[in-house]
N, CA, C and O atoms as a DFTB+ gen file, in Angstrom:
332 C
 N C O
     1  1      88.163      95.957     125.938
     2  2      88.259      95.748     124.505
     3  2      89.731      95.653     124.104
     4  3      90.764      95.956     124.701
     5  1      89.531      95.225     123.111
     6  2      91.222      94.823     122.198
     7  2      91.149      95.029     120.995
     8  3      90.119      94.753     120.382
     9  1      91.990      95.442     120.527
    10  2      92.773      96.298     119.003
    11  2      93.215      94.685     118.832
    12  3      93.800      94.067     119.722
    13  1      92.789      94.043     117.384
    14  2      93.299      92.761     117.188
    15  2      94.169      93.840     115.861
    16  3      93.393      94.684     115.413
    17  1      95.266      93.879     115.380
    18  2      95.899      94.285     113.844
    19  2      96.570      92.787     112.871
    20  3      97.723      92.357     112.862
    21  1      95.574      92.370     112.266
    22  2      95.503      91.144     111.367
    23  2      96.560      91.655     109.860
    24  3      96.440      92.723     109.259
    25  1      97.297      90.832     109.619
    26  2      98.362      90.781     108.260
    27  2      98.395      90.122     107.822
    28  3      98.782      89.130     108.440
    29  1      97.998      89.902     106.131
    30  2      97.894      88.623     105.476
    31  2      98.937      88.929     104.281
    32  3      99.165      89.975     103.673
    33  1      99.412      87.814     104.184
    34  2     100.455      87.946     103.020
    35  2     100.216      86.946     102.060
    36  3      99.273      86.284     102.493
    37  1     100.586      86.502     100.988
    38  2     101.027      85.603     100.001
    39  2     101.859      84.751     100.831
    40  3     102.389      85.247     101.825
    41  1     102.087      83.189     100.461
    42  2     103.301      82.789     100.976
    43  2     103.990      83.075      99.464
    44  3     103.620      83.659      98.446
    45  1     105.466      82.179      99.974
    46  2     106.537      83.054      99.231
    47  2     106.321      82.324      97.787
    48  3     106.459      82.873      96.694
    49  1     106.007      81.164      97.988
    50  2     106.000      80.456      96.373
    51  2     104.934      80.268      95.674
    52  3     104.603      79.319      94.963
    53  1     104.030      81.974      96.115
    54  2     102.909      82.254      95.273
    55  2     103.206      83.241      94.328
    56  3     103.346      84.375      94.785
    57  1     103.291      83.141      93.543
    58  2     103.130      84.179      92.561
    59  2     102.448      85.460      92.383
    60  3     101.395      85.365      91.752
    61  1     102.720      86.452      92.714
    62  2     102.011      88.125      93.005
    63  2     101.794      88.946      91.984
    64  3     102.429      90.000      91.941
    65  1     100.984      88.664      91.106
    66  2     101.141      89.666      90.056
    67  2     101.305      91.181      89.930
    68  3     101.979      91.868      89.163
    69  1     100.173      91.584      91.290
    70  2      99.863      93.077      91.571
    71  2     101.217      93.485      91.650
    72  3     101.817      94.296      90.945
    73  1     101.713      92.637      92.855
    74  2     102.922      93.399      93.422
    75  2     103.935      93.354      92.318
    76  3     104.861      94.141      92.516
    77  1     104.046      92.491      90.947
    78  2     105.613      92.613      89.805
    79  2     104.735      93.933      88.998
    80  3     105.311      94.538      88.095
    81  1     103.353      94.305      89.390
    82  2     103.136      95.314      88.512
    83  2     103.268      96.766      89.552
    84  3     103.121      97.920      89.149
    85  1     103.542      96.402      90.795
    86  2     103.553      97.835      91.452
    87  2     105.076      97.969      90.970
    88  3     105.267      99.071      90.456
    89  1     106.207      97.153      90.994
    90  2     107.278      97.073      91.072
    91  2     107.571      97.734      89.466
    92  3     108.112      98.781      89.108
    93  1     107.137      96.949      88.939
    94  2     107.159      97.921      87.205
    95  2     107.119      99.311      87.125
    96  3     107.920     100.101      86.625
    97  1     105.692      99.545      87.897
    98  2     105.561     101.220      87.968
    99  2     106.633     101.558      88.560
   100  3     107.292     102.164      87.716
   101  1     107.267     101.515      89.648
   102  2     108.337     101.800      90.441
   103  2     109.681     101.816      89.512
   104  3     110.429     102.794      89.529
   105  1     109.912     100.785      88.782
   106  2     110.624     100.751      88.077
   107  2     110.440     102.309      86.960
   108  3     111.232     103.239      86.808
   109  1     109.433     102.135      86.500
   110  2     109.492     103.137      85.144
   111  2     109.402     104.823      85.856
   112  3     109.502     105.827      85.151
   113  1     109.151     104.872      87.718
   114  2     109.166     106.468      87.876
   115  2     110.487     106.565      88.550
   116  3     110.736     107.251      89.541
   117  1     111.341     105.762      87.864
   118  2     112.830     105.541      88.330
   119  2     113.309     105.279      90.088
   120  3     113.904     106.006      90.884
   121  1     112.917     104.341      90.165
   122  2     112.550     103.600      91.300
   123  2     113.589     102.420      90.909
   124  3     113.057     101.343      91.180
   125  1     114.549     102.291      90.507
   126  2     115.083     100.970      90.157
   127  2     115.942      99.937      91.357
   128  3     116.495      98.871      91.087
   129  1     115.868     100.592      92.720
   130  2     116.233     100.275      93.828
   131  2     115.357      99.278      94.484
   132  3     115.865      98.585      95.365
   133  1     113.748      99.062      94.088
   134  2     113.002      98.259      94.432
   135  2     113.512      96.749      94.164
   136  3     114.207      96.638      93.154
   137  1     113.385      96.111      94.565
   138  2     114.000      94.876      94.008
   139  2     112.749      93.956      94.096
   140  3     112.635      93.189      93.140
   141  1     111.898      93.889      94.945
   142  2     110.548      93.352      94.940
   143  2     109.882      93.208      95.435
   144  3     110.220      92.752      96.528
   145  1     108.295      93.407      95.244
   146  2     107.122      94.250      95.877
   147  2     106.059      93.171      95.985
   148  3     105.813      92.553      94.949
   149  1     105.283      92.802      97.273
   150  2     104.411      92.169      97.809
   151  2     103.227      92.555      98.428
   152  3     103.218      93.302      99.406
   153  1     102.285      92.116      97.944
   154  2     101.002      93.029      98.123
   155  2     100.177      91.850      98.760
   156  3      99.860      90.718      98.395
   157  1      99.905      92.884     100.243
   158  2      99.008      92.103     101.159
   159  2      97.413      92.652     101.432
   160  3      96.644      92.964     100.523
   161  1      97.065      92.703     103.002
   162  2      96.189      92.785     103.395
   163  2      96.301      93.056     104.477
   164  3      97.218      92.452     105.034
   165  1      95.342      94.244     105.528
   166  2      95.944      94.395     106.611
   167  2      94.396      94.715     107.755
   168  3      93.522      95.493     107.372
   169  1      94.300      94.053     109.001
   170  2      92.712      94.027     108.797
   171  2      92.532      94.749     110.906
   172  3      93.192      94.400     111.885
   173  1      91.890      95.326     110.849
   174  2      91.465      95.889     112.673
   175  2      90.668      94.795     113.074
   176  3      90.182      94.049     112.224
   177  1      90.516      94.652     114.080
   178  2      89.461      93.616     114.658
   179  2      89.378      94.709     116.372
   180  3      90.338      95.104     117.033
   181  1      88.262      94.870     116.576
   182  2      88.024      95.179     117.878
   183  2      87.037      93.825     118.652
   184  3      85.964      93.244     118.489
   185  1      88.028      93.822     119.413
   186  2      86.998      92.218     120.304
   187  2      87.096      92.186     122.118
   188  3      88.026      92.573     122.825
   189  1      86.251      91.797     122.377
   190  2      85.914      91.406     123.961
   191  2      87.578      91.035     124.373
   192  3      88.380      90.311     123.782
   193  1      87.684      91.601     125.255
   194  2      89.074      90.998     126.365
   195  2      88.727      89.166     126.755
   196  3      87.631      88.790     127.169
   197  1      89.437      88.607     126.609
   198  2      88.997      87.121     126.965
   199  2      90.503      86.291     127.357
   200  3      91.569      86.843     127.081
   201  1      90.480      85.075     127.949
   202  2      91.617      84.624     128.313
   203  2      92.061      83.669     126.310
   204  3      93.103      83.486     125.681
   205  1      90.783      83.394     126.090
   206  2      90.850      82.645     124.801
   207  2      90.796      83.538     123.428
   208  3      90.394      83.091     122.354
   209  1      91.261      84.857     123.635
   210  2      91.193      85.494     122.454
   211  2      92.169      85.296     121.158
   212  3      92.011      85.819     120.055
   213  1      93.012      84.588     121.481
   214  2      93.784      84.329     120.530
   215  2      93.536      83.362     119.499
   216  3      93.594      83.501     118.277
   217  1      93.145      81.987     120.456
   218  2      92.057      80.999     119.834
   219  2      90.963      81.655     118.257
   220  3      90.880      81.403     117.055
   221  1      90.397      82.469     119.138
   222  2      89.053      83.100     118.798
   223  2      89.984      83.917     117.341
   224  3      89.275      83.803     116.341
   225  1      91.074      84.527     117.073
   226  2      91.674      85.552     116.147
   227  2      91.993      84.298     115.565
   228  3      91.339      84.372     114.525
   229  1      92.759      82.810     115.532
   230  2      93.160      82.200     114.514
   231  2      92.039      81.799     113.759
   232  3      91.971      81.720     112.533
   233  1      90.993      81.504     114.756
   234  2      89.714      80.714     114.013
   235  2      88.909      81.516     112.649
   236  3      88.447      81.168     111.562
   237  1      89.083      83.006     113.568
   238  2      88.818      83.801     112.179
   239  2      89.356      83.760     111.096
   240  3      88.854      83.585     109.986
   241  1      90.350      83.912     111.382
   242  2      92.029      84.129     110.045
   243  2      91.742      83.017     109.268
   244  3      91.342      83.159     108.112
   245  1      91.988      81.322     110.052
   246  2      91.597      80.282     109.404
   247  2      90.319      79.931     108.569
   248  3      90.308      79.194     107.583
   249  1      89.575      80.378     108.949
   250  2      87.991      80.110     108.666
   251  2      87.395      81.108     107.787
   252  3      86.455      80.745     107.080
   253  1      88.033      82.978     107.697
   254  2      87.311      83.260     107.078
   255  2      88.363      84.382     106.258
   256  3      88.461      84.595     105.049
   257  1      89.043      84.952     107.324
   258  2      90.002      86.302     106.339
   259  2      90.962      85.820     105.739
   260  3      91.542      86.430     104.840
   261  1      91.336      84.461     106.201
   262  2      92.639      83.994     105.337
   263  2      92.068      83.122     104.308
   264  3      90.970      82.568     104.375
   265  1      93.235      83.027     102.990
   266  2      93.095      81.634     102.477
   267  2      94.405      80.982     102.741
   268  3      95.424      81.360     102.163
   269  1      94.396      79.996     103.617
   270  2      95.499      79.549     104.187
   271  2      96.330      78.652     102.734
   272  3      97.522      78.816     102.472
   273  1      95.967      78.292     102.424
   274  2      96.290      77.476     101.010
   275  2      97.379      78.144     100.351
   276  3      98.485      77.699     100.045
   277  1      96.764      79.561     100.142
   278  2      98.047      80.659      99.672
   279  2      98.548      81.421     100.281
   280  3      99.726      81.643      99.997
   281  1      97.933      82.181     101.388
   282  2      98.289      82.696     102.216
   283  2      98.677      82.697     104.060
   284  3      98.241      81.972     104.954
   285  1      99.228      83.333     104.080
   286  2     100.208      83.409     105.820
   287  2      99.214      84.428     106.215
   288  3      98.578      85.157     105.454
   289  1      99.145      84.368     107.951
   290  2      99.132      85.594     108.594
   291  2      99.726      85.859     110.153
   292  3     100.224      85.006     110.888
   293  1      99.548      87.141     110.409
   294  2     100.051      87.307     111.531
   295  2      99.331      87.985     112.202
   296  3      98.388      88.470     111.575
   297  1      99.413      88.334     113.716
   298  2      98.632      89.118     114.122
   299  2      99.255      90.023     115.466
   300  3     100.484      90.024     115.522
   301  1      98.811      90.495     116.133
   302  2      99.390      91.628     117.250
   303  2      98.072      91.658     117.747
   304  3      97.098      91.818     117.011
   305  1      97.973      91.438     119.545
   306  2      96.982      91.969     120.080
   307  2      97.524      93.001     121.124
   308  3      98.342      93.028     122.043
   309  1      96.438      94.025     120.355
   310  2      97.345      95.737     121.820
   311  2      95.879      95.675     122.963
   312  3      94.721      95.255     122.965
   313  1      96.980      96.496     123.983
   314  2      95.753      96.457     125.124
   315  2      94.732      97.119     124.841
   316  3      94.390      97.353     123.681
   317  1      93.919      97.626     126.189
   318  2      92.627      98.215     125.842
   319  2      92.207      99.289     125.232
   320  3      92.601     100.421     125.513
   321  1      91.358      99.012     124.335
   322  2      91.122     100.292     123.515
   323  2      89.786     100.738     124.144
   324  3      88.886     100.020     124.580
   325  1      89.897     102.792     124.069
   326  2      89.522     103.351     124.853
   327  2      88.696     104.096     123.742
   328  3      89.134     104.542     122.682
   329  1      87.367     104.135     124.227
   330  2      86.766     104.667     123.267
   331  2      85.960     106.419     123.808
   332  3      85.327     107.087     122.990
């Protein structure tokens, strides 16, 4: 088995509302060092060991956890997870 750790972001010339409102709060509990805050998504995948697993992690990302349109992702595959 494999630990897939999936990261989805905004690309950059999307507009984030959440994140200018986490940044506000930050701002008003005197936080004024933030300069600016991006709010993602961050996802586990446990999957079969395979030579094509990587294939298999974009197709997901593409097809179902991402919206590629607005959003990026990245991913990390760790070795075997031991249950």
């Amino acid at each position: 088995m494999k630990k897939v750790k999936v990261y989805i972001t905004l690309k950059e010339s999307v507009l984030d509302p959440q994140g200018q409102a986490v940044m506000q709060s930050l701002h008003n509990m005197n936080y004024p060092d933030v300069q600016d805050v991006r709010i993602g998504k961050y996802i586990e995948l446990q999957m079969e060991d395979g030579a094509d697993i990587a294939q298999k992690v974009d197709a997901i990302c593409d097809r179902l956890l991402a919206n590629t349109v607005i959003e990026n992702y990245r991913y990390e595959i760790e070795e075997e997870v031991r249950s």
